[in-house]
NUNUPA-887026 format. One record per residue: x, y, z of N, C-alpha, C, O in turn; residue in one letter; residue number from 0. Coordinates in pm, 1 decimal. Layout:
       n_X       n_Y       n_Z      ca_X      ca_Y      ca_Z       c_X       c_Y       c_Z       o_X       o_Y       o_Z  residuo  num
         X         Y         Z         X         Y         Z         X         Y         Z         X         Y         Z        a  NUM
...
end
This chain:
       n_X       n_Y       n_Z      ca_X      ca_Y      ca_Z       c_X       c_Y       c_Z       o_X       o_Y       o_Z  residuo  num
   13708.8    3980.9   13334.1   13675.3    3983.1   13194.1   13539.4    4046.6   13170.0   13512.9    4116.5   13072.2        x    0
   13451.7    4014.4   13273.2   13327.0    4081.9   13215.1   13315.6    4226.9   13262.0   13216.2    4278.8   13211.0        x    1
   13381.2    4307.7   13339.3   13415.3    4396.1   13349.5   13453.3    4465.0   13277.7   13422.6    4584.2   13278.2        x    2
   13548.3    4400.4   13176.2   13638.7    4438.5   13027.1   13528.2    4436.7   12935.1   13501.7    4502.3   12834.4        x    3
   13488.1    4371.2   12978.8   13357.7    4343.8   12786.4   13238.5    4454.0   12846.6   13199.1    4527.0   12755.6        x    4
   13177.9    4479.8   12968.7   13084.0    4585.5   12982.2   13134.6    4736.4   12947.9   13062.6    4831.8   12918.8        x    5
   13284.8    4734.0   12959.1   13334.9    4888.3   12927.8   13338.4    4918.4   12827.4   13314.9    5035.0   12795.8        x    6
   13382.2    4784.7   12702.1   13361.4    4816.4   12589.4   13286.0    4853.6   12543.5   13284.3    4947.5   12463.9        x    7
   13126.7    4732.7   12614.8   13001.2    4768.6   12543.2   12985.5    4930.1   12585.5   12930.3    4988.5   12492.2        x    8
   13009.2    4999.9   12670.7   12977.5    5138.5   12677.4   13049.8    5245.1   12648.8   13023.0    5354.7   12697.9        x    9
   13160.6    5223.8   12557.5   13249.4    5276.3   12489.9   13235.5    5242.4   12328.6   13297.4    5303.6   12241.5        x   10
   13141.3    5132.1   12304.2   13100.7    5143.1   12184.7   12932.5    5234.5   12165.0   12895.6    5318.2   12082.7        x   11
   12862.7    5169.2   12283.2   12755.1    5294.8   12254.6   12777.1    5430.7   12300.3   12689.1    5499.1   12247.9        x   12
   12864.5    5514.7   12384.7   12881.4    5599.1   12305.5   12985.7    5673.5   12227.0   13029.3    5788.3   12235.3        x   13
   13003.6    5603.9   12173.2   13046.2    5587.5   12006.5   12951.0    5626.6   11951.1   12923.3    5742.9   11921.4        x   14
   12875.5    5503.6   11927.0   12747.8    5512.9   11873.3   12661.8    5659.6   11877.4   12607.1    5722.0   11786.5        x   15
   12677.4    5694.3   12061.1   12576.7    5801.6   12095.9   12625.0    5913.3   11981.3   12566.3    5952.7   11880.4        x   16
   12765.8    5951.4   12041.5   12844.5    6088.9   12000.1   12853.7    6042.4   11794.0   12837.2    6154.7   11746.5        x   17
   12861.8    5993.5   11732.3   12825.1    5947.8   11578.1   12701.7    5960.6   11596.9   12702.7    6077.8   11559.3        x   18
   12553.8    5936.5   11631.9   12446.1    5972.7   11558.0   12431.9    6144.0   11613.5   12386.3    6224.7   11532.6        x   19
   12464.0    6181.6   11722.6   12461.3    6296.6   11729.9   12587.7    6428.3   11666.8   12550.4    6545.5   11671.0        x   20
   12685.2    6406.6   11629.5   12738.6    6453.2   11574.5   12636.9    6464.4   11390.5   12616.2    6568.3   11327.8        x   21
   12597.8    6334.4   11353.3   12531.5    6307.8   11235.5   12370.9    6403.1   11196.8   12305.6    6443.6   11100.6        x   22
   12369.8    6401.2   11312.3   12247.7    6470.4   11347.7   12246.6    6646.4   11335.7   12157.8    6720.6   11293.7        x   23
   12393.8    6680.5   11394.7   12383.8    6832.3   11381.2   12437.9    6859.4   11247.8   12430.2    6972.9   11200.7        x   24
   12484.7    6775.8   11192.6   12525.0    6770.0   11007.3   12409.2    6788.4   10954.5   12409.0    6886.5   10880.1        x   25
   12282.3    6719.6   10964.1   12169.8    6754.8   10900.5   12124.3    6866.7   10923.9   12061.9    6920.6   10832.6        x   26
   12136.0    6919.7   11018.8   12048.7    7004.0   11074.4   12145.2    7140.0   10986.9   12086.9    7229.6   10925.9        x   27
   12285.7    7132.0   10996.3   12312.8    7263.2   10912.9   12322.4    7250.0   10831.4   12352.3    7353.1   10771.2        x   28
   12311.1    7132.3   10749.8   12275.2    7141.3   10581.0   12128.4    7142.9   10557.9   12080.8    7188.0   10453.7        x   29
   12074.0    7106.2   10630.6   11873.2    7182.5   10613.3   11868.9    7325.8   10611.3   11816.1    7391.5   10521.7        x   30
   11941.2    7385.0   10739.8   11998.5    7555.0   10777.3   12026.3    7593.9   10652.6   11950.0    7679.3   10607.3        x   31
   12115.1    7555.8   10581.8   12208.7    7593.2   10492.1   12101.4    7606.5   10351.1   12093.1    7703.3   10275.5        x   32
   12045.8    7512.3   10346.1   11980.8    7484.2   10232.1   11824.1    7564.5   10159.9   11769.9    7584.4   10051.2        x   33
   11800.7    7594.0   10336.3   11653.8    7699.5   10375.6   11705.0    7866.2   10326.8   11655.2    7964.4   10271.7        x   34
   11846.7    7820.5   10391.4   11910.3    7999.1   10333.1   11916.8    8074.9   10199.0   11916.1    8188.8   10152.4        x   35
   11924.8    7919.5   10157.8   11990.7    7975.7    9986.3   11859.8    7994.7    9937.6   11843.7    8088.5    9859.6        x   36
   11759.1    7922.0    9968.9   11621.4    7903.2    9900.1   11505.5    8041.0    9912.2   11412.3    8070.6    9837.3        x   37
   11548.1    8097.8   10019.9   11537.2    8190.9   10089.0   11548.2    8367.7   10043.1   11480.6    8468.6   10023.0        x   38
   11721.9    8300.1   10045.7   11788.6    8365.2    9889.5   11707.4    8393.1    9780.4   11648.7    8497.7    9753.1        x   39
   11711.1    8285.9    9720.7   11644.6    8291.1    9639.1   11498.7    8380.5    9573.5   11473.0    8463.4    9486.3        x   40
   11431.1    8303.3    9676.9   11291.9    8449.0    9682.0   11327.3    8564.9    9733.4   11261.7    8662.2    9696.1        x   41
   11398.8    8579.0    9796.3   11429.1    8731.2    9807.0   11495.5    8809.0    9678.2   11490.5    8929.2    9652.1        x   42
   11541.0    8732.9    9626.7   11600.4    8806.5    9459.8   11469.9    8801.3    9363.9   11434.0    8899.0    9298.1        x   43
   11401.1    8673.4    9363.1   11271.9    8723.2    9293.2   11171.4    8839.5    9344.8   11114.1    8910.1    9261.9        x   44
   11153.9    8855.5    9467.7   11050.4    8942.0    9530.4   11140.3    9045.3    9514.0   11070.8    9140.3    9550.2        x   45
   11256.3    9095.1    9481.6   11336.4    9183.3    9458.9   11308.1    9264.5    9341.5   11289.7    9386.1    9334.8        x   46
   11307.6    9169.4    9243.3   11304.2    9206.2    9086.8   11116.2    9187.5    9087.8   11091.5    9209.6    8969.2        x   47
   11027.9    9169.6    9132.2   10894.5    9194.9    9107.2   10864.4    9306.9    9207.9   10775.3    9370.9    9152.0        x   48
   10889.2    9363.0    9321.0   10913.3    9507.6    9352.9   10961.5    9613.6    9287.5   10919.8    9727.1    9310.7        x   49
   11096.8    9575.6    9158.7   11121.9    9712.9    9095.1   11073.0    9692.6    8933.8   11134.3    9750.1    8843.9        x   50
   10944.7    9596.1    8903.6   10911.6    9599.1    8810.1   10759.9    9678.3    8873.0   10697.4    9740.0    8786.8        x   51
   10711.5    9679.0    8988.2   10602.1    9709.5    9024.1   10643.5    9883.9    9054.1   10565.1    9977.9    9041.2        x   52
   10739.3    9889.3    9082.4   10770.7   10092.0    9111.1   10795.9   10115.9    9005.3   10815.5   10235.1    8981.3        x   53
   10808.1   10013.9    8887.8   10816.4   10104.6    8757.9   10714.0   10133.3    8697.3   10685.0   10240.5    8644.2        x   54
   10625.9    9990.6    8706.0   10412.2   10036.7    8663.2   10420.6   10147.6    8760.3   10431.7   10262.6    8717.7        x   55
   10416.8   10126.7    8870.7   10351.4   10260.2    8964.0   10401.9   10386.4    8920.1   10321.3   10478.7    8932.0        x   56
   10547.8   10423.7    8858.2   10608.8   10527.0    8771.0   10502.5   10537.3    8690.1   10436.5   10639.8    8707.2        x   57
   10473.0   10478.9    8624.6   10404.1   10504.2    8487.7   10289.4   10533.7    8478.8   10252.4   10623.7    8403.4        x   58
   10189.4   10449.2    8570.7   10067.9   10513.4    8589.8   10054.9   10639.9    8662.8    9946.1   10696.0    8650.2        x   59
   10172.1   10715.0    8760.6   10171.4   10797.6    8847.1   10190.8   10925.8    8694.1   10134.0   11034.2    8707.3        x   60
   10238.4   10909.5    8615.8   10280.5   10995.8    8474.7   10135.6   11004.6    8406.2   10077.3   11108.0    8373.6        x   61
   10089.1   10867.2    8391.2    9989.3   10905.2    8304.4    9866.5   11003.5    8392.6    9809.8   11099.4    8340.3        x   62
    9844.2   10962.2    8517.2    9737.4   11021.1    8575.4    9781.6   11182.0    8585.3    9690.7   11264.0    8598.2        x   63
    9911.5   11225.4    8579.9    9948.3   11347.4    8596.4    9881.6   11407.5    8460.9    9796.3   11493.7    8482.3        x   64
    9901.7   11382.2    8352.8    9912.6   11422.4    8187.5    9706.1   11427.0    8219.9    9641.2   11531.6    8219.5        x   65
    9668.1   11337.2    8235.1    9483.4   11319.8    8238.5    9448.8   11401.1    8320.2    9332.1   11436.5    8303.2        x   66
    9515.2   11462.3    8429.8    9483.4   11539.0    8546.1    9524.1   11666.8    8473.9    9427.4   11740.8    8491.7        x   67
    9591.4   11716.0    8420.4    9664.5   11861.1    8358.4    9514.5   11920.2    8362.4    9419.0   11852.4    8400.3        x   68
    9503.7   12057.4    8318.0    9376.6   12113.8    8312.4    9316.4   12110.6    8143.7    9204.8   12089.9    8096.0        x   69
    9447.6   12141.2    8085.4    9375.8   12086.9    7943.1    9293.0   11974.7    7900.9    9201.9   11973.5    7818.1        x   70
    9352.4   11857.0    7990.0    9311.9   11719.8    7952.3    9122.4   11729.8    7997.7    9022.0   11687.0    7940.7        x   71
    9142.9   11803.1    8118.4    8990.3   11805.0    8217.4    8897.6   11848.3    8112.8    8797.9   11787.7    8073.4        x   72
    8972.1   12033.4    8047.2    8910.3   12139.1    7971.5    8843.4   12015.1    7855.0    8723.7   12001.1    7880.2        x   73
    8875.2   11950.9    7772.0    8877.2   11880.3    7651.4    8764.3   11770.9    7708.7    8680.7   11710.8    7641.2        x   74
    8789.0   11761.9    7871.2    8743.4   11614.4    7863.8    8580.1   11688.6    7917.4    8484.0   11620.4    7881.6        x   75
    8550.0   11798.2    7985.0    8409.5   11853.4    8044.3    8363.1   11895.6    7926.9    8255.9   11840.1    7902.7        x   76
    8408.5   11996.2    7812.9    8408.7   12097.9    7711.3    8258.7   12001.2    7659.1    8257.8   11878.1    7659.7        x   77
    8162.8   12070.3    7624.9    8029.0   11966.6    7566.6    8066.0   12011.2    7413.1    8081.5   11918.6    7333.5        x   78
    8080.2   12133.9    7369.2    8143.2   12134.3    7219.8    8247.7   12068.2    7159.6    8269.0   12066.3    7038.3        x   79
    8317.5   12009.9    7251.0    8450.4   11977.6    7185.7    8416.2   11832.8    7119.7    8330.8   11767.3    7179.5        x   80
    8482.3   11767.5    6985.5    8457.8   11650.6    6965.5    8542.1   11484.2    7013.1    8553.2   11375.3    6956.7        x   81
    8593.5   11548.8    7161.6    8633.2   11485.9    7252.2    8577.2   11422.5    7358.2    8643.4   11345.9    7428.1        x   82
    8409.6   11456.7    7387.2    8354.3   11499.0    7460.9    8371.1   11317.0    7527.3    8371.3   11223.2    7447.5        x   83
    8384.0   11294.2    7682.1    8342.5   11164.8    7713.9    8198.1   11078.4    7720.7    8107.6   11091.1    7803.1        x   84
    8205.4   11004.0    7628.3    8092.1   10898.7    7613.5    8011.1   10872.6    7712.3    8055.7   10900.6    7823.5        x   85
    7901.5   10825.7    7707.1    7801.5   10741.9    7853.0    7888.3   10713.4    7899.6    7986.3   10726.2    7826.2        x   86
    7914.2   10666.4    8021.1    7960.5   10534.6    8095.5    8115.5   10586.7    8110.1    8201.5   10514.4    8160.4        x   87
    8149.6   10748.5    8050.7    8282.3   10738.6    8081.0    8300.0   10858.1    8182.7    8252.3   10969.7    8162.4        x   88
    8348.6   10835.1    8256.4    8364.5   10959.6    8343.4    8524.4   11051.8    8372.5    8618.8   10974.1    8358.4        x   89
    8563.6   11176.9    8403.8    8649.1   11252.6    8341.2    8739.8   11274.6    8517.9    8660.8   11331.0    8593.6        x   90
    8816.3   11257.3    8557.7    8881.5   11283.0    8667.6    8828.0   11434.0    8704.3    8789.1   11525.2    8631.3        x   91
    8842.7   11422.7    8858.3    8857.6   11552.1    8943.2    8953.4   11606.8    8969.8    8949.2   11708.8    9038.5        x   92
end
């Protein structure tokens, strides 16, 4: 009999063993799982603030073209013109 009751006891722990470890790799791929989506996640925001940032960079890359033209320079050095840049302002190269 006590032979019978020690096999049990080690057929209930592992039971026990194989249930907390089975329980255990459940957490572990719903943490996995959960890091992914989140993950996800910022990658769709850092997505959409990258093609809002190549669109400023579009735009300032336009305007500096138009200020850079030679007219813009001519207007902006010209000491007659009543364009002329103020103190403190200086005219691209």
């Amino acid at each position: 009999m006590r032979h019978l009751t020690k096999s049990i006891s080690s057929i209930k722990f592992l039971a026990a063993s194989a249930a907390a470890l089975l329980l255990g790799l459940a957490l572990g791929r719903v943490h996995v799982r959960a890091q992914t989506t989140l993950i996800g996640y910022k990658i769709g925001h850092l997505k959409g603030e990258e093609a809002k940032l190549l669109e400023e960079r579009s735009t300032l890359r336009m305007q500096l073209a138009k200020m850079t033209t030679q007219k813009h320079l001519t207007l902006m050095t010209d000491t007659t013109s009543p364009h002329v840049a103020g103190e403190g302002t200086y005219a691209l190269k």
